[in-house]
N, CA, C and O atoms as a GROMACS GRO file, in nm:
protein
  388
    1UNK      N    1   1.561   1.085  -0.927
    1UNK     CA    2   1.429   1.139  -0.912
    1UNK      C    3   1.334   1.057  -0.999
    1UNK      O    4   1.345   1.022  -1.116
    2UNK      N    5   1.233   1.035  -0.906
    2UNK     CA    6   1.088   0.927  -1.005
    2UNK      C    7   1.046   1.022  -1.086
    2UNK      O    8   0.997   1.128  -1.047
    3UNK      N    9   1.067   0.983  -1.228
    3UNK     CA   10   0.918   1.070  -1.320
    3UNK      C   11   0.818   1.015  -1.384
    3UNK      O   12   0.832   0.913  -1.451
    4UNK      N   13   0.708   1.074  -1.372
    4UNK     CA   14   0.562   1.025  -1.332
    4UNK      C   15   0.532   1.102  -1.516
    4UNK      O   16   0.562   1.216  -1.552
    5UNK      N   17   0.482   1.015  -1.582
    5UNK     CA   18   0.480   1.146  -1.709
    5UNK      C   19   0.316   1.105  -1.765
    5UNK      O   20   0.280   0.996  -1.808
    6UNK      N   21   0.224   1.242  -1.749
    6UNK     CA   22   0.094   1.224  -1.787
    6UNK      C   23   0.085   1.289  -1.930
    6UNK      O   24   0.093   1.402  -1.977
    7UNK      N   25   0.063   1.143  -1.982
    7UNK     CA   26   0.014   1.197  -2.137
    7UNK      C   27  -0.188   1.213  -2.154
    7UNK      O   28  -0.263   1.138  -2.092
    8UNK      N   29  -0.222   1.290  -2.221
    8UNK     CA   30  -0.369   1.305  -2.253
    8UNK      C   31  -0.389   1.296  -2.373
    8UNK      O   32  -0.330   1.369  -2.453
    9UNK      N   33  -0.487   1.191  -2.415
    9UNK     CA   34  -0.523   1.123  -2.571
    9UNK      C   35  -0.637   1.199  -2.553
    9UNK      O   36  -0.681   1.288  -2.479
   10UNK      N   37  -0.668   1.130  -2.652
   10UNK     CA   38  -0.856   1.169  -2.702
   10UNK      C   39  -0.977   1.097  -2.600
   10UNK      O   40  -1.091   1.129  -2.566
   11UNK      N   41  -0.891   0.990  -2.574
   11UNK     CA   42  -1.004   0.914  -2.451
   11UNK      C   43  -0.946   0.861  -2.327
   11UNK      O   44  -1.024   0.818  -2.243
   12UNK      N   45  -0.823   0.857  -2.306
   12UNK     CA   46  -0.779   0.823  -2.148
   12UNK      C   47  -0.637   0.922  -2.149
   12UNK      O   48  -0.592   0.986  -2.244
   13UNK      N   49  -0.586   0.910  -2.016
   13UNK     CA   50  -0.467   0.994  -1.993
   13UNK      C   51  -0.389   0.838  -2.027
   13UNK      O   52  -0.453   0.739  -2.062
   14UNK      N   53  -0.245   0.840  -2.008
   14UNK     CA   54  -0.161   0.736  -2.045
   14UNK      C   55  -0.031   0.774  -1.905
   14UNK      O   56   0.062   0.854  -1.904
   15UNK      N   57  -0.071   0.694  -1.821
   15UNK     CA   58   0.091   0.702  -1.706
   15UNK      C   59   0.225   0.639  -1.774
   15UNK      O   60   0.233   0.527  -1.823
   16UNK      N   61   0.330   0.740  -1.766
   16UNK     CA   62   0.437   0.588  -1.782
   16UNK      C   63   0.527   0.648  -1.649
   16UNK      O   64   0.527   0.769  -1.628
   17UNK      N   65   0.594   0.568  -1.573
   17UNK     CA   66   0.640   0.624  -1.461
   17UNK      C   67   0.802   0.572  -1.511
   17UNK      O   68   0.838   0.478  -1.582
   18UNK      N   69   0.888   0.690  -1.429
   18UNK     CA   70   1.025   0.590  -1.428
   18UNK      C   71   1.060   0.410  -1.387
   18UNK      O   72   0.971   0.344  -1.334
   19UNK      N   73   1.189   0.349  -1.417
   19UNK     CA   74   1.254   0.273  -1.351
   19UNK      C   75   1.230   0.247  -1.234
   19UNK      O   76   1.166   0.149  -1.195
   20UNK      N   77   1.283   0.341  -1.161
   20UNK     CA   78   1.299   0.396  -1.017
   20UNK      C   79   1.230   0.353  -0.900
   20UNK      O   80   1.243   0.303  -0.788
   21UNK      N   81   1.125   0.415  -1.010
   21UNK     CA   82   0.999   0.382  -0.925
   21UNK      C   83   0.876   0.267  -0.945
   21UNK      O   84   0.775   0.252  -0.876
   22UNK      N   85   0.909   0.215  -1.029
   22UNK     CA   86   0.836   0.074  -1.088
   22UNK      C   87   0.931  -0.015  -0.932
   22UNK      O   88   0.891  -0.058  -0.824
   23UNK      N   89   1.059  -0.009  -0.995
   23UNK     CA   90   1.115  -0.088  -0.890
   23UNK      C   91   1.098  -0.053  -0.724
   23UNK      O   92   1.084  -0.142  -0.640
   24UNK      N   93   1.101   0.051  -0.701
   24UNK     CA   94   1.042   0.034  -0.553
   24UNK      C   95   0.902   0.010  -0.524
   24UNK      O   96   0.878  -0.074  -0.437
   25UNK      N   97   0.829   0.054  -0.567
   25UNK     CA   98   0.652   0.030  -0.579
   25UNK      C   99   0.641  -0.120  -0.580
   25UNK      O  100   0.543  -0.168  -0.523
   26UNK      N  101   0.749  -0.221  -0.652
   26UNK     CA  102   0.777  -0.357  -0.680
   26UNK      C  103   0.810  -0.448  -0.549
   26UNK      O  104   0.770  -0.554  -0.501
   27UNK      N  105   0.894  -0.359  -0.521
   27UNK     CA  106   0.947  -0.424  -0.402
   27UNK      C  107   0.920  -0.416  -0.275
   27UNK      O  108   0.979  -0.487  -0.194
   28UNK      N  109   0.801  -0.305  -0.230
   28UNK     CA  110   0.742  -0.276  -0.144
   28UNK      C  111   0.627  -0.368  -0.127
   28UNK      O  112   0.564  -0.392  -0.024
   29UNK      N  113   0.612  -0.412  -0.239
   29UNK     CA  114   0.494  -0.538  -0.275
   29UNK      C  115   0.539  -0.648  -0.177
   29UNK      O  116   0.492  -0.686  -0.069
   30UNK      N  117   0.655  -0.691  -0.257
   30UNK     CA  118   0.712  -0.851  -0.231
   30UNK      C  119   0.705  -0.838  -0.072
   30UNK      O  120   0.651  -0.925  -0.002
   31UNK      N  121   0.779  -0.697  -0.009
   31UNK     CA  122   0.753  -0.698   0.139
   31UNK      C  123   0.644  -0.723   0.233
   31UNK      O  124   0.647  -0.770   0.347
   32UNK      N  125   0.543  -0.681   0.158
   32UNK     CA  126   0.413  -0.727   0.183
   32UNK      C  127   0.352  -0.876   0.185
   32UNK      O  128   0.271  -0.924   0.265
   33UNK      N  129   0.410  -0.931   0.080
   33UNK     CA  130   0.385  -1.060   0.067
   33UNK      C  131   0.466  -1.150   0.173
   33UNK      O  132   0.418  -1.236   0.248
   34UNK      N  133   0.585  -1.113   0.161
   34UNK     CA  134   0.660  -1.196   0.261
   34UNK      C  135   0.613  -1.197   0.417
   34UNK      O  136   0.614  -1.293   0.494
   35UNK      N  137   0.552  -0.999   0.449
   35UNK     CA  138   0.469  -1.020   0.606
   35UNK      C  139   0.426  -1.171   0.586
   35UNK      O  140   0.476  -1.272   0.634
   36UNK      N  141   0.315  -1.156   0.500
   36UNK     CA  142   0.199  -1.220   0.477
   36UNK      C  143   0.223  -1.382   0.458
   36UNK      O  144   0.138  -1.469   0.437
   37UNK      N  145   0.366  -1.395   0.472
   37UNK     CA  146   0.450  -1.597   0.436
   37UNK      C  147   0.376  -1.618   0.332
   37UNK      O  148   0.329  -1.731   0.340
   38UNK      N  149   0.323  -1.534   0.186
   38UNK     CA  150   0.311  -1.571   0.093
   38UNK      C  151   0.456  -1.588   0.004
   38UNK      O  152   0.489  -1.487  -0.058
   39UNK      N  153   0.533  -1.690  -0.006
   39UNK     CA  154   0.631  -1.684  -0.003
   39UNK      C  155   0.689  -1.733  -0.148
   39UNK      O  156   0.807  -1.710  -0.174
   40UNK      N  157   0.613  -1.796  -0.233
   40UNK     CA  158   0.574  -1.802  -0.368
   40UNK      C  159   0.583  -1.646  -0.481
   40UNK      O  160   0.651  -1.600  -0.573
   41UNK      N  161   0.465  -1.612  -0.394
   41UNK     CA  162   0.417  -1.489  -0.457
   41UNK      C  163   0.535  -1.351  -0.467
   41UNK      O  164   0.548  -1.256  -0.545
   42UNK      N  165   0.611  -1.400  -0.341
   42UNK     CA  166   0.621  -1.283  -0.299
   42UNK      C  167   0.851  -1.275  -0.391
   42UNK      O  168   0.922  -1.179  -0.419
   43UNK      N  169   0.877  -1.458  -0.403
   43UNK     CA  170   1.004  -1.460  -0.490
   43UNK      C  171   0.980  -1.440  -0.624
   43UNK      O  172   1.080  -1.442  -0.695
   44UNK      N  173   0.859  -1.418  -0.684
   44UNK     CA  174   0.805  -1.398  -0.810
   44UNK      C  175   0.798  -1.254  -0.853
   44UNK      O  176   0.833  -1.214  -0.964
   45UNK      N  177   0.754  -1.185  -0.762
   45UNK     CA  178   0.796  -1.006  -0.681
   45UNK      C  179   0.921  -0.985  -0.712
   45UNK      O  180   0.946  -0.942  -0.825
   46UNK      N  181   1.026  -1.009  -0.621
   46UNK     CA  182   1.153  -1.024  -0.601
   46UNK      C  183   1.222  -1.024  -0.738
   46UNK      O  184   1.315  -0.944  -0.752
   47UNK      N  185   1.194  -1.092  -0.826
   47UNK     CA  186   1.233  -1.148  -0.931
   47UNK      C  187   1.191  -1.079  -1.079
   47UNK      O  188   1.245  -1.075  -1.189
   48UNK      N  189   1.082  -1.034  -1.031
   48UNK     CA  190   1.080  -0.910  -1.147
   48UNK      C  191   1.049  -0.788  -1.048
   48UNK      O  192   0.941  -0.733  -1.068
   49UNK      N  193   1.118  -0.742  -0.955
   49UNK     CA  194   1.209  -0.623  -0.915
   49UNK      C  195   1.297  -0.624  -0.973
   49UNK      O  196   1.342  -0.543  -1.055
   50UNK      N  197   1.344  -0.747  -0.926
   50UNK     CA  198   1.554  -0.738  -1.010
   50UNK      C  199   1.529  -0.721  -1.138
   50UNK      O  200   1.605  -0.643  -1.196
   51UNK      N  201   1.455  -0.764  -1.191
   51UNK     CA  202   1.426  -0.737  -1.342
   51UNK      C  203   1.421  -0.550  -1.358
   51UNK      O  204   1.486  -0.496  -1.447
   52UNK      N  205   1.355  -0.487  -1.282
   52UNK     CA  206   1.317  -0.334  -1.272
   52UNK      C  207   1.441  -0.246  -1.249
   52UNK      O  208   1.460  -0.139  -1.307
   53UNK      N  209   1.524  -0.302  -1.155
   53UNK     CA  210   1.600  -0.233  -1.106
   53UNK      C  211   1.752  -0.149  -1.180
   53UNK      O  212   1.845  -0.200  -1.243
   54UNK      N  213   1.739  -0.073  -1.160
   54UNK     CA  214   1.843   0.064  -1.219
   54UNK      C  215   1.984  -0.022  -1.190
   54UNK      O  216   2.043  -0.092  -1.273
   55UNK      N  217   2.022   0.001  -1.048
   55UNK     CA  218   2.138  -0.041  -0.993
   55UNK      C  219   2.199  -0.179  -0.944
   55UNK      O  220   2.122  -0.239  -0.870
   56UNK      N  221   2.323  -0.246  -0.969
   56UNK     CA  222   2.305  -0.352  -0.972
   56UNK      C  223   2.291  -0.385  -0.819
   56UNK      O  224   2.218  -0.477  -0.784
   57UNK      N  225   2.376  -0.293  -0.707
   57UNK     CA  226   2.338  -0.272  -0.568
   57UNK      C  227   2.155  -0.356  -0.576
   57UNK      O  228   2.133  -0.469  -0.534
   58UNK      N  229   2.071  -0.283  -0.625
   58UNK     CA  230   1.952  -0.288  -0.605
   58UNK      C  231   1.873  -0.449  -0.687
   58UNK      O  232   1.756  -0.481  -0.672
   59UNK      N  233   1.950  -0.506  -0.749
   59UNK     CA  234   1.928  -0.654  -0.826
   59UNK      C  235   1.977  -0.687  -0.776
   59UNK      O  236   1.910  -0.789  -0.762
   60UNK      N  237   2.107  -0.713  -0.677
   60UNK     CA  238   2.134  -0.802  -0.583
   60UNK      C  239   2.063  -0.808  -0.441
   60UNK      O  240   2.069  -0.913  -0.376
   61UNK      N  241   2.000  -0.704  -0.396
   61UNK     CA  242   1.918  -0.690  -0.317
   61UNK      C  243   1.780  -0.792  -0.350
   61UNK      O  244   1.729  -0.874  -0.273
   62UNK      N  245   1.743  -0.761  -0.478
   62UNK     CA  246   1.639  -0.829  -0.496
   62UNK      C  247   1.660  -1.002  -0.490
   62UNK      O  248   1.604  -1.101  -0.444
   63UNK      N  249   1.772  -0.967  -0.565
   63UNK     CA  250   1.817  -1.114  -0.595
   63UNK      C  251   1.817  -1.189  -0.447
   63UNK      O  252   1.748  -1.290  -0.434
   64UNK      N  253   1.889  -1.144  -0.344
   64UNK     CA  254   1.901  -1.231  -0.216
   64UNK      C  255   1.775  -1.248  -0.123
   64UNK      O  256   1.773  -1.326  -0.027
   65UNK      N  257   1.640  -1.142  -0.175
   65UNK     CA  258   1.536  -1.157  -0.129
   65UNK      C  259   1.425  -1.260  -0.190
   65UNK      O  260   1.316  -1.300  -0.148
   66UNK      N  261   1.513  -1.289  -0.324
   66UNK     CA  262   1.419  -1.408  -0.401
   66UNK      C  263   1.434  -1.547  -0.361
   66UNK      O  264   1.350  -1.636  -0.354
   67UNK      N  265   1.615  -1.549  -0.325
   67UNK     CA  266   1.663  -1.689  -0.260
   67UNK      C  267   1.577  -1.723  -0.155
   67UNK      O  268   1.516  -1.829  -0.148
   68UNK      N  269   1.570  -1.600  -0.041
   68UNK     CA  270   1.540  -1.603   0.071
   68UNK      C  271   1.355  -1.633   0.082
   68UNK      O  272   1.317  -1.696   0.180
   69UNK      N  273   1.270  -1.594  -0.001
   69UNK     CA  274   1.144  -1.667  -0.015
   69UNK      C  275   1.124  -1.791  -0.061
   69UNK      O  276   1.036  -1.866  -0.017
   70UNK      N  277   1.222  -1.827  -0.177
   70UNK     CA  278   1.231  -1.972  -0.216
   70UNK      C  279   1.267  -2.082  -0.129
   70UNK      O  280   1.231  -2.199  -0.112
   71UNK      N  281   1.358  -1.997  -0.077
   71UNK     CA  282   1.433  -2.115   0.056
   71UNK      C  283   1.294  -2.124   0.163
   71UNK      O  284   1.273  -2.221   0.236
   72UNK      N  285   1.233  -2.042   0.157
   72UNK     CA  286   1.114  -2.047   0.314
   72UNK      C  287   0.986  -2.103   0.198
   72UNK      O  288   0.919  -2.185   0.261
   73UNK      N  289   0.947  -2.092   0.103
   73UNK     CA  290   0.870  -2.208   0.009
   73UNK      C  291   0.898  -2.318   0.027
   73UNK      O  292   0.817  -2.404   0.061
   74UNK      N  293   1.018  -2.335   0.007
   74UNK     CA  294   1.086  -2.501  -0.006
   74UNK      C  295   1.026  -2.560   0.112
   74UNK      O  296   0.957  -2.661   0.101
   75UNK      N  297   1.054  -2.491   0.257
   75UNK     CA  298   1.074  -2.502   0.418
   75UNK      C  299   0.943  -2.554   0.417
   75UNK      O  300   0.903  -2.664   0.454
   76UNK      N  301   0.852  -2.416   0.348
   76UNK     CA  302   0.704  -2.466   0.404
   76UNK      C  303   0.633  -2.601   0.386
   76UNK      O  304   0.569  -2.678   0.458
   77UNK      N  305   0.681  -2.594   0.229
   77UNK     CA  306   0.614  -2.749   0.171
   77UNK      C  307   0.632  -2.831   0.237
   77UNK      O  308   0.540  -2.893   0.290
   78UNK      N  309   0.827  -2.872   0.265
   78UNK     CA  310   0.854  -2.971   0.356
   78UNK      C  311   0.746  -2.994   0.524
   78UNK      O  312   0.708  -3.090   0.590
   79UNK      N  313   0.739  -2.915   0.528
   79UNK     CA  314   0.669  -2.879   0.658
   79UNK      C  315   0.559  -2.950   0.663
   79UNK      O  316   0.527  -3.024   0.756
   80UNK      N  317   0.467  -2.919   0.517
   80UNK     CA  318   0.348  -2.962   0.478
   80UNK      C  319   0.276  -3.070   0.478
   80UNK      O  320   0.157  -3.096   0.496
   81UNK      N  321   0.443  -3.169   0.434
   81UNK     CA  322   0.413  -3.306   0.445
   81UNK      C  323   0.419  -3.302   0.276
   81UNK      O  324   0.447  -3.407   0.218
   82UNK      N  325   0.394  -3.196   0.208
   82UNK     CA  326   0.407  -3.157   0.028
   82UNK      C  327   0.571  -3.225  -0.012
   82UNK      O  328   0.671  -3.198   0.054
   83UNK      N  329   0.567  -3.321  -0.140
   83UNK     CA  330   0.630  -3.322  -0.180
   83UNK      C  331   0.711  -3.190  -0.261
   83UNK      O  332   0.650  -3.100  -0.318
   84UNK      N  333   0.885  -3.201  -0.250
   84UNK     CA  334   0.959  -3.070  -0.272
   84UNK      C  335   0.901  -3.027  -0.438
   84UNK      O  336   0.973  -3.055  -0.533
   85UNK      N  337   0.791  -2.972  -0.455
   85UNK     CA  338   0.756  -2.900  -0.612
   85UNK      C  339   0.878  -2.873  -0.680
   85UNK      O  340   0.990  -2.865  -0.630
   86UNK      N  341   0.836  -2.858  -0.834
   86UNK     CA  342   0.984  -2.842  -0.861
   86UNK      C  343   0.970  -2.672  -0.842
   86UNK      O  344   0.861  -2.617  -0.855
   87UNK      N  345   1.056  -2.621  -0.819
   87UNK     CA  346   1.077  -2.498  -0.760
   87UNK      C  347   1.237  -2.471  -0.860
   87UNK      O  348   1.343  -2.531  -0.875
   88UNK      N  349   1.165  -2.331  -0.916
   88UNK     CA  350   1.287  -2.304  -1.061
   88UNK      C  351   1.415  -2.236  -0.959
   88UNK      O  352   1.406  -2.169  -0.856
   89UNK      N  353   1.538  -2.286  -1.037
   89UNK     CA  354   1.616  -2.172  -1.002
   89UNK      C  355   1.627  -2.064  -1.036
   89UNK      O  356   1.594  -2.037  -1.151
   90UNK      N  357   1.683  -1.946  -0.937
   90UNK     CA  358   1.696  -1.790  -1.015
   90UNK      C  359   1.809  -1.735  -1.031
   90UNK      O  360   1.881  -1.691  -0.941
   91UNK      N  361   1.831  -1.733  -1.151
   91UNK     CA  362   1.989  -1.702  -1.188
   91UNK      C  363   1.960  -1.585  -1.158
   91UNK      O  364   1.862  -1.526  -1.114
   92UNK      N  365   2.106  -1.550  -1.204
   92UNK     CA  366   2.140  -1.378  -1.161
   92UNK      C  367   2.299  -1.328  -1.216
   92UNK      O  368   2.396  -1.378  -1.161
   93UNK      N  369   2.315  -1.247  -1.305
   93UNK     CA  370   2.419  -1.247  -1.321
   93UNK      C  371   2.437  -1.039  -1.344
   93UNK      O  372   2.406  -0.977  -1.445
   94UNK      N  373   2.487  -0.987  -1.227
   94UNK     CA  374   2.477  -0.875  -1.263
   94UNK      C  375   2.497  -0.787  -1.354
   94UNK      O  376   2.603  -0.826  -1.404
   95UNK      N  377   2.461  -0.684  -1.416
   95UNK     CA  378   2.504  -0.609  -1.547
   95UNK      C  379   2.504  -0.455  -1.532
   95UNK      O  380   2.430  -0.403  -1.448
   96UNK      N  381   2.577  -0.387  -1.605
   96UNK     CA  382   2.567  -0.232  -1.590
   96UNK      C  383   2.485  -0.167  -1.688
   96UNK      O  384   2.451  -0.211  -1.798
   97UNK      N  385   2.456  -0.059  -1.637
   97UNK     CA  386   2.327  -0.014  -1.712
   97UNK      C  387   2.453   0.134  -1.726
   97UNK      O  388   2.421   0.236  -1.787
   0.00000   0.00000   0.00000
């Protein structure tokens, strides 16, 4: 379950939301981006999802959606006539929480 927790100061409220839900709100993004063949933007997404994510199920998910924009970055440039940028690798090494 997402928890949404409203704190009230003296001059603003303060959100802090779960895990949970950072990471899907995250990754609903990158989906967006990828419609969009922003494909940069959108393994940079990807990549701090996996960073967000609770389950490692859910960082390997991210993880194969970061390859999968990098690989279609790479594609595009080539395409471009753009020399291959250097384009970082993204490790990944799963962990238990």
């Amino acid at each position: 379950m997402d928890v949404i927790n409203v704190k009230n100061t003296a001059n603003h409220a303060v959100l802090s939301f779960s895990e949970g839900y950072c990471y899907r709100f995250n990754s609903k993004i990158a989906v967006v981006l990828e419609k969009k063949q922003k494909w940069r933007e959108a393994m940079e997404q990807w990549v701090y999802a996996m960073c967000l994510a609770e389950s490692n199920e859910n960082r390997r998910w991210a993880y194969q959606r970061a390859l999968y924009c990098r690989k279609q970055c790479i594609k595009c440039d080539q395409e471009a006539g753009l020399l291959a940028n250097e384009m970082p690798e993204i490790c990944f090494t799963p962990q238990g929480r």
